[in-house]
C-alpha positions as CSV (number, residue, x, y, z in Angstrom):
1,X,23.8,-25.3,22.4
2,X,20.0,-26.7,22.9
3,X,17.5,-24.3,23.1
4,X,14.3,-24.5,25.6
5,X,11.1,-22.9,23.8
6,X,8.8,-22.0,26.4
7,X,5.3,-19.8,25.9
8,X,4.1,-16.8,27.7
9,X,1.3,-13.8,28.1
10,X,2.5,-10.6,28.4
11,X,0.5,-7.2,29.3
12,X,2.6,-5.4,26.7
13,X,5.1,-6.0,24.0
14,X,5.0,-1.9,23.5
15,X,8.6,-0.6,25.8
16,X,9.1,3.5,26.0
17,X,12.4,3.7,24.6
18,X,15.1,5.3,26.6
19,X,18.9,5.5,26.3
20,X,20.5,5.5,22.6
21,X,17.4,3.9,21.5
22,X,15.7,6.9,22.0
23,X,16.8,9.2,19.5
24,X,15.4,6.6,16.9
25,X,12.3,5.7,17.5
26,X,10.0,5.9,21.0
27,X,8.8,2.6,21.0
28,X,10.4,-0.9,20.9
29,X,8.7,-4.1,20.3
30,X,9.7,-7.7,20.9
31,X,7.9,-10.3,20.2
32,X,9.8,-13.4,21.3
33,X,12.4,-12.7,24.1
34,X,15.7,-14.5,23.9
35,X,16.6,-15.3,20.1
36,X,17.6,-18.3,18.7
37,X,20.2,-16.8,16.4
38,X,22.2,-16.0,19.4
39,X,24.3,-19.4,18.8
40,X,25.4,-17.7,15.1
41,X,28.0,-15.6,13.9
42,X,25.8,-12.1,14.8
43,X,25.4,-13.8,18.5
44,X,28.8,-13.9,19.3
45,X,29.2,-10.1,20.0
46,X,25.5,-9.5,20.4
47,X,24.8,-6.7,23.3
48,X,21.8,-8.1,24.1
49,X,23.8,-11.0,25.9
50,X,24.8,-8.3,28.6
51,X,21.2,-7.0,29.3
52,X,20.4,-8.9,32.7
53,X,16.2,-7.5,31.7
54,X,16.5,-9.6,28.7
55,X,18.4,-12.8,30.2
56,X,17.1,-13.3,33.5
57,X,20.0,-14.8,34.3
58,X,19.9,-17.6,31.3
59,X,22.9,-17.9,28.8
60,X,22.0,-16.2,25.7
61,X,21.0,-18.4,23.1
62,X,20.1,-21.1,25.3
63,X,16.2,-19.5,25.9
64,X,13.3,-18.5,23.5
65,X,10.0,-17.0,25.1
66,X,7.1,-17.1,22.9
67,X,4.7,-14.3,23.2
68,X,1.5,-15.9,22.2
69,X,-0.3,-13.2,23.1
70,X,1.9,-10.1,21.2
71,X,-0.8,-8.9,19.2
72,X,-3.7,-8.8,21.3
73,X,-1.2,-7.0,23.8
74,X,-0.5,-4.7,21.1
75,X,-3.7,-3.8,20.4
76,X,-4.7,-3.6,24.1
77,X,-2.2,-0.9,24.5
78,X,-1.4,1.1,21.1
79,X,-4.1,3.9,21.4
80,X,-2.7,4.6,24.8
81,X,0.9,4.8,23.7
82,X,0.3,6.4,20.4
83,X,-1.0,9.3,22.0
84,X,1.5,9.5,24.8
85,X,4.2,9.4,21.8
86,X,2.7,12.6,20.4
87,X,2.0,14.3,23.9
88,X,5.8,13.7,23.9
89,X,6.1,15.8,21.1
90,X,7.1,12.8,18.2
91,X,6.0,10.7,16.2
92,X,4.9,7.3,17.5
93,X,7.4,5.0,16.2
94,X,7.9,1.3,16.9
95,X,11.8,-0.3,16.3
96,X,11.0,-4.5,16.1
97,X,13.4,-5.5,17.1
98,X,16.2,-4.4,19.6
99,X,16.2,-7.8,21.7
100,X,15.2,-10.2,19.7
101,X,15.2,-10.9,15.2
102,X,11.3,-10.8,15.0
103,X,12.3,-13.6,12.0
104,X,13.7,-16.3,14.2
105,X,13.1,-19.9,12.4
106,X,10.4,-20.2,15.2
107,X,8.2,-18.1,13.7
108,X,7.5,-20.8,11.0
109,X,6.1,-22.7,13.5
110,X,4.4,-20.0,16.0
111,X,3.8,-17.4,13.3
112,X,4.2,-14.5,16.4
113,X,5.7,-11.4,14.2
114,X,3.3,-12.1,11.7
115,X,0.2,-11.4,13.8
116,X,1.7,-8.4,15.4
117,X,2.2,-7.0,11.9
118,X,-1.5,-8.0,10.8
119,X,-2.5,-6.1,14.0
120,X,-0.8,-3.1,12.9
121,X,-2.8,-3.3,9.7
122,X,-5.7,-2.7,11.7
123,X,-3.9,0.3,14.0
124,X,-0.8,1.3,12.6
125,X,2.2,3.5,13.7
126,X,3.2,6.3,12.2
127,X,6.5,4.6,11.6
128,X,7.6,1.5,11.6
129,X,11.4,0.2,11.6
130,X,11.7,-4.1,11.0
131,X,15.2,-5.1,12.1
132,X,16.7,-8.8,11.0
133,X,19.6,-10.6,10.4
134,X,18.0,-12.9,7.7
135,X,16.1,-13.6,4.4
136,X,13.0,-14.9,6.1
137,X,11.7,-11.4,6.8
138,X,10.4,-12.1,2.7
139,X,8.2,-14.8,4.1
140,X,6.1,-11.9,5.4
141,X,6.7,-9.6,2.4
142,X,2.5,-9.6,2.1
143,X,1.8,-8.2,5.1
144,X,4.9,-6.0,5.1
145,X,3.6,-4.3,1.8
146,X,0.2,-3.9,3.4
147,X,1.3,-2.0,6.4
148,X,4.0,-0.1,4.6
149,X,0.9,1.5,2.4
150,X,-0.8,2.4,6.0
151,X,2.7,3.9,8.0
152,X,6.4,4.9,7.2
153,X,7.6,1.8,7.9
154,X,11.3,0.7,6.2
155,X,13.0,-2.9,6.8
156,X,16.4,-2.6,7.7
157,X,18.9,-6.0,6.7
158,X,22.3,-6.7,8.8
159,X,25.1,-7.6,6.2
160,X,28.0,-7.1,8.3
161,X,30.3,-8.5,5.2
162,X,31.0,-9.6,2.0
163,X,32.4,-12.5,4.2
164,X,30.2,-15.6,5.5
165,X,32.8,-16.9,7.5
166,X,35.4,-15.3,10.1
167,X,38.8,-17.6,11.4
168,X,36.6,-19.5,14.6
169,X,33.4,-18.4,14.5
170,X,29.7,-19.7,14.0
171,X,28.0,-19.4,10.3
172,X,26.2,-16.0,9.9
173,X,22.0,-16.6,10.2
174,X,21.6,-16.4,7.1
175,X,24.3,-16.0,4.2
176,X,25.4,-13.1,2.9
177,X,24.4,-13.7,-0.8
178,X,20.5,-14.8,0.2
179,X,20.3,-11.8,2.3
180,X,21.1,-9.6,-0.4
181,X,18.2,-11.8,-2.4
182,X,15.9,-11.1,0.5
183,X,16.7,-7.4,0.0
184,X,16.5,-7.0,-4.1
185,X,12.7,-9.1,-3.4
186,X,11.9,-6.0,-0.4
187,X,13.3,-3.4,-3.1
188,X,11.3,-4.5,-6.0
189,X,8.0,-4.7,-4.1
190,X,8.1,-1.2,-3.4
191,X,9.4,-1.5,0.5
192,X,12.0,1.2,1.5
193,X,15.4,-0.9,2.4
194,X,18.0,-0.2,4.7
195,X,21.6,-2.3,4.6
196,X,22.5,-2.4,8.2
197,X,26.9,-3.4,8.3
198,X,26.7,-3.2,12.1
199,X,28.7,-4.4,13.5
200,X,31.3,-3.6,10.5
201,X,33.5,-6.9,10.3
202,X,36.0,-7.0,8.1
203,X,34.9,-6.2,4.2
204,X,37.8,-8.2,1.2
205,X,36.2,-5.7,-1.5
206,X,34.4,-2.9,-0.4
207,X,33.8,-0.9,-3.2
208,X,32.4,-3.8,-4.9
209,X,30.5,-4.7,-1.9
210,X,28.8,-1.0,-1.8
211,X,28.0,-1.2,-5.2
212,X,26.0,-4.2,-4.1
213,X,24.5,-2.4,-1.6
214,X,23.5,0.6,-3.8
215,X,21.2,-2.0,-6.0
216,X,19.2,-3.3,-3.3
217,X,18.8,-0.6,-0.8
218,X,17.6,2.9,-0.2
219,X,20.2,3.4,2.0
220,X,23.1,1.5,4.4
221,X,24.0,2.3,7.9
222,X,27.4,1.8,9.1
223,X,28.2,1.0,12.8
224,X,31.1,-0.2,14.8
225,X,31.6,-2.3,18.4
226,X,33.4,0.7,19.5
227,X,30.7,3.2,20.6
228,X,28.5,0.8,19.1
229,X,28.4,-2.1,21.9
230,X,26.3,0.2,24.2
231,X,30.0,0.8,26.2
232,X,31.7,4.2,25.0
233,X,35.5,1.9,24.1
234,X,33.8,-1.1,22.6
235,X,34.7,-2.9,26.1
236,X,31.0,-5.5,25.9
237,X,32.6,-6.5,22.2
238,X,36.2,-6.7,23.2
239,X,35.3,-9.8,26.0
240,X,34.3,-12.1,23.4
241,X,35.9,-13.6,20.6
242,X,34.6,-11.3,18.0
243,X,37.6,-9.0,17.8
244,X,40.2,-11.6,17.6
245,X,38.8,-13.4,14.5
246,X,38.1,-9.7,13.2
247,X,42.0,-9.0,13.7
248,X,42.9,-11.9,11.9
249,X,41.6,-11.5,8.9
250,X,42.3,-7.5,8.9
251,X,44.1,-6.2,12.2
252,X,42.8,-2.0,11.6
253,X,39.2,-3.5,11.8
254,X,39.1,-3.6,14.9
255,X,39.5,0.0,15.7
256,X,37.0,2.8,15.4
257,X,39.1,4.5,11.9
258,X,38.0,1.5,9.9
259,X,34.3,2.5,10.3
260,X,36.0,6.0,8.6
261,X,37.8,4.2,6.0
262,X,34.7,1.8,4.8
263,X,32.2,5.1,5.2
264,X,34.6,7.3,3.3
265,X,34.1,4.3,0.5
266,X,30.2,4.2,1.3
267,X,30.2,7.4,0.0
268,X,31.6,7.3,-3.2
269,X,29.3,4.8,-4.3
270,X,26.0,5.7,-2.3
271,X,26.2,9.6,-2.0
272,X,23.8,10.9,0.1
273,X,22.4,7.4,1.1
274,X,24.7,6.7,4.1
275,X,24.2,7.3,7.9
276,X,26.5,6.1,10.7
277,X,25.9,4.7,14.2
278,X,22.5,5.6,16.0
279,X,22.1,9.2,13.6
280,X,22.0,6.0,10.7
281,X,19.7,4.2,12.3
282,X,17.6,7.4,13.1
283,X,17.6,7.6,9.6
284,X,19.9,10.5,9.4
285,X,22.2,10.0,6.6
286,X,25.6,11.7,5.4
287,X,25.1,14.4,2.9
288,X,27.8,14.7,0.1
289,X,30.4,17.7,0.5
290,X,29.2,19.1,-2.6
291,X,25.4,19.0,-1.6
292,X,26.6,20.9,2.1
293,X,28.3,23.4,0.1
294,X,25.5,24.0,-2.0
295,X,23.5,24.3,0.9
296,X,25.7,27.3,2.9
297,X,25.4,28.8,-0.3
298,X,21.5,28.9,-0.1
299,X,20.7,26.4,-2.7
300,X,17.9,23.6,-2.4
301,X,18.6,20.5,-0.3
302,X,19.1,17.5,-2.2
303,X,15.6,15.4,-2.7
């Protein structure tokens, strides 16, 4: 599908979170709108196609709106938010992106995320959560370090798989094995790492695959289409294609007690380092059974 890159100002790319997205962080920001990933394998059950805000009536993955302006926008409007945040009684905290991967391939050419984050340099949030489906969030690993030293910031990487390829569908973004690359380079310049497997597709060797994960990353987050689609049954997911390739290549991934299976395994090899659906992504993670016993006993909580 051809893509039509058009350019736009914009009075704010600061949104008050509401819904889900709330209990996470109380700000989202997007600096392109429409996302040119949208025609890969993460696009095809993407629940951002369903959000008529965000499409304006376009097919998803047919648009890409460049916000020349983000950062001056940003600017323009973070003293006001930040202290509207804390009147709130939080923390101001930003989630880029929930719309839109802030590491498109466009951003080689229009360089959009990496001026917002060089803005943030100069007025930072308190926290700071970078969402992406690919291994080009290392091409700003400079100014990533810089603001991480000035907020909480952590960089959060979707590997849905230890599988590039499902029966039918698009190539992922970005592959699974320079993903993991683009995490290990995060992880060993000091950057707090999350492993995002939302949605959970089907995993040929989990425990080898959270063993992976437990090199790289501070922590993973595990999230299904069911509950996880922004519909409580997984209904947005279930009209596209996503769940039959899912069910051919394992049929029980498709329903909500594989996310219990995979986290039960999660666990084993990341104890203490795993959170599931938006408590995950809140940064709210699982604590082993031997740590909550030890804790109704009175005993210290884990570091």
């Amino acid at each position: 599908m051809a893509i039509t890159v058009t350019t736009a100002r914009v009075r704010s790319v600061l949104t008050r979170s509401s819904g889900y997205l709330k209990t996470v962080c109380s700000h989202s920001l997007q600096p392109y709108r429409g996302c040119s990933f949208a025609n890969s394998l993460c696009g095809v059950g993407c629940y951002v196609k369903h959000n008529p805000f965000v499409t304006r009536g376009a097919e998803w993955g047919s648009f890409l709106e460049v916000r020349e302006n983000a950062a001056d926008a940003y600017l323009a409007r973070v003293d006001r938010e930040r202290r509207w945040a804390r009147a709130s009684g939080g923390r101001f905290s930003i989630f880029m992106s929930s719309a839109t991967d802030p590491f498109v391939p466009h951003e080689r050419r229009f360089g959009i995320t990496g001026t917002v984050l060089r803005a943030m340099v100069a007025s930072p949030p308190d926290e700071l959560i970078v969402q992406t489906h690919t291994h080009l969030v290392t091409e700003r690993l400079d100014a990533i370090a810089t603001l991480s030293e000035r907020c909480a910031l952590r960089v959060h990487i979707s590997i849905e798989s230890d599988r590039d390829r499902l029966p039918g569908l698009p190539p992922p973004a970005s592959s699974v094995e320079r993903r993991f690359e683009a995490a290990a380079a995060l992880r060993g310049a000091g950057i707090h790492v999350v492993i995002t497997v939302a949605p959970l597709l089907p995993i040929a060797d989990p425990d080898g695959f959270f063993g992976r994960v437990s090199e790289c990353a501070d922590a993973v987050v595990i999230d299904h289409f069911v509950g996880g689609d922004g519909s409580s049954d997984g209904g947005r997911t279930l009209r596209t294609p996503l769940p039959e390739a899912m069910a051919a290549v394992h049929p029980a991934s498709v329903h909500i007690a594989y996310r219990e299976e995979i986290v039960s395994i999660a666990q084993r090899r990341m104890p203490g380092r795993v959170g599931v659906g938006m408590d995950g992504f809140a940064g709210r993670l699982l604590v082993p059974p031997a740590a909550r016993r030890g804790r109704q006993a009175g005993a210290a909580p884990p570091a």
